[in-house]
matplotlib code that plots the C-alpha trace (Angstrom):
import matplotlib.pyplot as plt

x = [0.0, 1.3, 0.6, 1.6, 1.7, 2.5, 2.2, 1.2, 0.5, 2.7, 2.0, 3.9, 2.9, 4.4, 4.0, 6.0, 2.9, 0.3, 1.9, 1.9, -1.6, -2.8, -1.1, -2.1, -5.9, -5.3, -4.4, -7.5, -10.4, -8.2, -7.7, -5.4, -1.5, -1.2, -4.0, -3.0, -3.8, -2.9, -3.0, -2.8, -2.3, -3.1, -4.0, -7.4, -7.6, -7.2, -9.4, -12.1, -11.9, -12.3, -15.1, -17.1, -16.5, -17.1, -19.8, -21.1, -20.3, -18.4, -15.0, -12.5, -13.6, -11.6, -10.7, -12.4, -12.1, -11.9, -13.0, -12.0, -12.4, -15.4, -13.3, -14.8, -13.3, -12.6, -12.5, -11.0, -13.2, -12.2, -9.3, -9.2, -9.1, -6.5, -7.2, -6.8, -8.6, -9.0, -7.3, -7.9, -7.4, -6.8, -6.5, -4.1, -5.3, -8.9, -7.4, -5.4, -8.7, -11.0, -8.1, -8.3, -11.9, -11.5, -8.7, -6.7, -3.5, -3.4, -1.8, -4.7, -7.0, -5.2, -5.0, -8.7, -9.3, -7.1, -9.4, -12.6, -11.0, -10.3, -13.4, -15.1, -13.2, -14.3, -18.0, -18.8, -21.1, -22.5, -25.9, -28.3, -28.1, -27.6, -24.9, -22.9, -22.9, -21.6, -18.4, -17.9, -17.7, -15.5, -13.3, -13.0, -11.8, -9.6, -7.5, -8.0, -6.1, -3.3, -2.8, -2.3, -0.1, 2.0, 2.6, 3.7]
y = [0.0, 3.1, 5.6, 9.2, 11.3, 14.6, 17.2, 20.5, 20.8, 22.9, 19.8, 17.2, 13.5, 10.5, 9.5, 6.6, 5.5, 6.3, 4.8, 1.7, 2.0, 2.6, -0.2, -2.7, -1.6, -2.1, -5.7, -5.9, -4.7, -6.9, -3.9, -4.2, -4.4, -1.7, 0.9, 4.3, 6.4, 10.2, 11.2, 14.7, 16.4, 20.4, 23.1, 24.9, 27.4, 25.3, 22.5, 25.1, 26.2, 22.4, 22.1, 25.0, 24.3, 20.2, 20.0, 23.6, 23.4, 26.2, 26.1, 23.5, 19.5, 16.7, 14.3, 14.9, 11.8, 12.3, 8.6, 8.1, 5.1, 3.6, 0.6, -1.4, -4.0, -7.3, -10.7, -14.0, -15.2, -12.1, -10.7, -7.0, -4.3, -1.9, 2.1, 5.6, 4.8, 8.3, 11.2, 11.8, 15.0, 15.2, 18.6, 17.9, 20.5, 19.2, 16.0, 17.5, 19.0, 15.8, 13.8, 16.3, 15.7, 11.7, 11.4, 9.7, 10.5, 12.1, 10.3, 7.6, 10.3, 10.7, 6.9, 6.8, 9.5, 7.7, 4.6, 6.6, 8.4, 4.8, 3.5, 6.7, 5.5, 2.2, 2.9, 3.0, 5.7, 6.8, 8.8, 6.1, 4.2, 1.0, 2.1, 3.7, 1.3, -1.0, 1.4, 2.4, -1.1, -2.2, 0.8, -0.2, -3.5, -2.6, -0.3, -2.6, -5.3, -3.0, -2.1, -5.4, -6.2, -2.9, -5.2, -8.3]
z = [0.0, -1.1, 1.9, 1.8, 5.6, 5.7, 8.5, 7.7, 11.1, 13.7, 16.1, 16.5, 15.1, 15.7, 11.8, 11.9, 14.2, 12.2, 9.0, 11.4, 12.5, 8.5, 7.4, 10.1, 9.4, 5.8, 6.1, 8.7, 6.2, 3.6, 1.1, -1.7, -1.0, -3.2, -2.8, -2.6, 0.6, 1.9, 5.4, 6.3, 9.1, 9.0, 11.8, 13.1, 10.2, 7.2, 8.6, 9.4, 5.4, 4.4, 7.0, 5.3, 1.8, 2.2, 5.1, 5.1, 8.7, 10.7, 12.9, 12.6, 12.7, 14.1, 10.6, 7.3, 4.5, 0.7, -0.5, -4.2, -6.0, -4.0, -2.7, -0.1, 2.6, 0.9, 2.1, 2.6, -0.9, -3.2, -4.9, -3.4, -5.9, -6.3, -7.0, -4.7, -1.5, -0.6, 1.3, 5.3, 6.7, 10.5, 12.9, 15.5, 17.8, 17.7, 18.3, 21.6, 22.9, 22.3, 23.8, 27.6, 27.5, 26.8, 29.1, 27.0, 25.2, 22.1, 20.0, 21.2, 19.8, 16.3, 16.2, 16.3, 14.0, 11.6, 11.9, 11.8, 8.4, 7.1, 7.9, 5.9, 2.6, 2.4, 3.2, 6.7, 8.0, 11.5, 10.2, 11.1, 14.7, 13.4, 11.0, 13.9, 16.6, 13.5, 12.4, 16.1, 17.1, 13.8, 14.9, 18.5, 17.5, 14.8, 17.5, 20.5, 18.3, 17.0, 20.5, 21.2, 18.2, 19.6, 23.4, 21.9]

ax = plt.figure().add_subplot(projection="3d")
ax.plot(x, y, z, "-o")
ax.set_aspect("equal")
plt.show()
């Protein structure tokens, strides 16, 4: 998989990490080897720009995804396709405040946001009830066993 991170942001990112986490959830939703994805990480003001001009929505978001080619999860009976996934774009400084109010740590936070960006692309929603407790639950998994693969 060909995956592109780049930090616009003034934060800092552990992107080795992230490149880590991508990949490992690539494998999971048994995507093509080769499919291209961008991850992006950008401050307050330009996220706030993307959040207007994509979602009509004011202020800054936490990740936005750009899906591409329509690619979904494969499985153990198909021959994934290959193509451009998509592009994520993740705000660092959201992340930091979402992470104070979780109490967690926030590269835990961008880690999720990563996931939830990833799940975006290959067609998982959260607009319906059912459709959310099903991509919440996928992306709980997904990071509990990366965190897991991270001890051993």
């Amino acid at each position: 998989m060909s995956i592109e991170i780049t930090n616009e942001s003034l934060e800092d990112v552990d992107t080795a990490r992230v490149l880590k986490l991508a990949s490992f959830v690539r494998g999971e939703l048994k995507l093509h080897e080769l499919v291209e994805l961008g991850v992006t990480f950008i401050d307050e003001g330009p996220m706030a720009d993307l959040h207007i001009k994509w979602m009509d929505e004011p202020g800054p978001t936490d990740v936005l995804s750009f899906p591409m080619d329509e690619l979904r999860p494969g499985s153990d009976m198909s021959n994934p396709s290959e193509g451009i996934l998509g592009d994520i774009v993740v705000c660092p400084q959201v992340a930091i405040k979402q992470a104070i109010v979780a109490n967690h740590e926030t590269m835990n936070e961008i880690l999720m946001l990563v996931t939830h960006g990833m799940l975006h692309l290959v067609g998982f929603d959260h607009a319906k009830p059912e459709e959310e407790a099903e991509m919440f639950s996928l992306q709980r998994k997904l990071l509990a066993d990366f965190y897991e693969g991270e001890n051993k």
